[in-house]
C-alpha angles and dihedrals in degrees: 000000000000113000113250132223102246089053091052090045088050098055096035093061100029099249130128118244118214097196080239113193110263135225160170118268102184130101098173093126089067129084116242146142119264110224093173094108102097099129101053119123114202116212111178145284120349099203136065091234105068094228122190106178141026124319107219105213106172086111099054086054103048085048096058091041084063096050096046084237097166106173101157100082107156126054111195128192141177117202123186131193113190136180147194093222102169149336117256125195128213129185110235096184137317120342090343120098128181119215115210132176122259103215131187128180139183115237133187141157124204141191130189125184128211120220114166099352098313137108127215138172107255093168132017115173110179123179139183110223128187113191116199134181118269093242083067081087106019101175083061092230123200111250093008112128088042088057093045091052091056090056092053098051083060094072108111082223091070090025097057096042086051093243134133138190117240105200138338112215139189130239117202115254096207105144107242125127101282115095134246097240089046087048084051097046089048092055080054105048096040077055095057087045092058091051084048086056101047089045091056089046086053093056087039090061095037077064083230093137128083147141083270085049122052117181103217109205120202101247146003124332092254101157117136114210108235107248092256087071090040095064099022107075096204093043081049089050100048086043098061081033087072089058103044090103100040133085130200116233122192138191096189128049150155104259090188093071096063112108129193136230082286092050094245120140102253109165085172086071082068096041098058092042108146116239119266091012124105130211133249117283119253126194127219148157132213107217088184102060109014103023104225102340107127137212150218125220140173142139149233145193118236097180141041118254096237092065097044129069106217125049081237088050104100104026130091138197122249120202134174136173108242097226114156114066102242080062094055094048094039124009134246124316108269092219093056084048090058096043083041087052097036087052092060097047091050076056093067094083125106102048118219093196120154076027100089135352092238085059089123093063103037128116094216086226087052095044086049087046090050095050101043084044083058097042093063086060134095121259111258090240093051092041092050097048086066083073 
């Protein structure tokens, strides 16, 4: 029988392999409410009218509809498949062995463009990405793990199914209250992020972004500047550069950090949120995470109450990176809100309903981005036989 990877992987780190069940540990195909916001500071308006209350835009759309105004262009998303495939042992000192979690996952990143009312692939970027525990390689040895990767691609069994194994990482194993599999699952997430970035420079240098043609991402606008960029002003500033011409899109949010025109919290704001209206726009920034670099957000509802099941189903998240000056005193112009806005709800049709249990909140580009993105990917059954 052909040798594994996870018993190569086994003997070539010293560790002991238990042949562990594996299994999926994504849920991105249902709909939920994000709660992971915690660290955001809101400032104070994002937009130059000082808006309290909703902004109807049924109007806007229809007008640009008319006029066959189409400024969104590029649709841009990042898919991820990861698994627990096994439980690996490591001796930490005399009679005493830790167990961790070997976890692998599929990435990709896609773009599609849209010229006359069709939508093609322009990019698609896809990896294979193994995350082990740090005590794989506890002497911590310079050029180890990519060494180790090119011995795994080695294996007939990857060799023989033409696939190879991008990278194998390490997660931390400090004890803290986070857990292994969800250390492992971050290594590989901050990994597809980078591939998202480098996919949205790429478009940046092709010159294929301006203020006729938008990127939408799939998402929020999560990128962290290296620090680099953090502590370097004109890094910083290249860096936002690249998104002056891209909006975040998502599907997902935390409605209790919406605050209304008093800067209380009032997720009921969003709740109650007419159908094809917006809300104000807020600024913000996320220390944390960006430094000083500050937001926009709004949102919007795509569909009407009466055909969705939550009072969340139907609304999505808009986020954008101030970048020009006049933003950052002042906010977004209003106007380009409203087109922005009207644009996304011109997005809603088709439905992909029946499609995807997310289908309320779906951009139908993105939706189309997102299945061609999966269908470049290995079944679970024939990922999870590598290992």
């Amino acid at each position: 029988m052909a040798e594994r990877i996870m018993s190569r992987l086994a003997k070539e780190t010293g560790g002991t392999s238990y042949k562990a069940f594996k299994y999926g540990l994504d849920h991105d195909d249902r709909p939920s409410v994000d709660y992971d916001e915690n660290n955001i500071v809101w400032k104070a308006y994002g937009e130059t009218n000082h808006l309290t209350t909703y902004c109807p835009l049924k109007d806007r759309a229809m007008e640009l509809q008319k006029n066959n105004e189409y400024i969104l262009s590029y649709f841009l998303d990042g898919s991820r498949r990861v698994y627990k495939v096994d439980d690996i042992a490591y001796n930490l000192g005399g009679n005493r062995t830790g167990i961790y979690p070997a976890i692998a996952g599929q990435i990709g990143v896609a773009c599609t463009h849209r010229v006359d009312r069709r939508l093609t692939p322009t990019y698609i970027d896809q990896e294979i990405i193994i995350a082990l525990p740090d005590m794989a390689d506890k002497d911590g040895r310079n050029g180890y793990f990519n060494a180790l990767t090119r011995k795994i691609n080695s294996l007939p069994v990857l060799i023989n199914a033409g696939i190879h194994i991008s990278e194998i990482v390490k997660y931390k194993t400090d004890k803290d209250k986070e857990k292994f599999s969800d250390k492992g699952v971050a290594c590989i997430q901050e990994r597809m992020m980078e591939k998202e970035k480098a996919m949205v420079a790429r478009l940046v240098r092709e010159g294929k972004l301006n203020q006729d043609n938008y990127l939408v991402k799939d998402g929020s606008l999560e990128y962290r500047p290296t620090t680099t960029d953090k502590h370097d002003p004109k890094e910083l500033m290249k860096f936002k550069q690249n998104y002056n011409w891209v909006i975040g899109v998502s599907k997902s949010f935390n409605p209790d950090i919406c605050l209304d025109a008093d800067g209380h919290a009032n997720p009921r704001f969003i709740a109650e949120l007419p159908y094809l209206h917006r809300t104000p726009v807020s600024k913000y920034i996320n220390p944390k995470w960006f430094g000083e670099t500050e937001f926009a957000v709004w949102y919007i509802r795509i569909r009407p109450k009466e055909r969705t099941r939550t009072a969340f189903d139907g609304i999505v998240k808009v986020e954008k990176i101030l970048v020009k000056e006049k933003e950052v005193n002042h906010g977004m112009d209003t106007d380009d809100v409203d087109t922005i806005s009207a644009s996304i709800i011109n997005e809603r049709v088709p439905v992909c309903y029946g499609s995807d249990l997310r289908w309320a909140n779906h951009l139908y580009p993105i939706y189309l981005t997102e299945s061609l993105l999966k269908s470049k990917y290995l079944s679970a059954d024939a990922f999870l036989h590598l290992f």
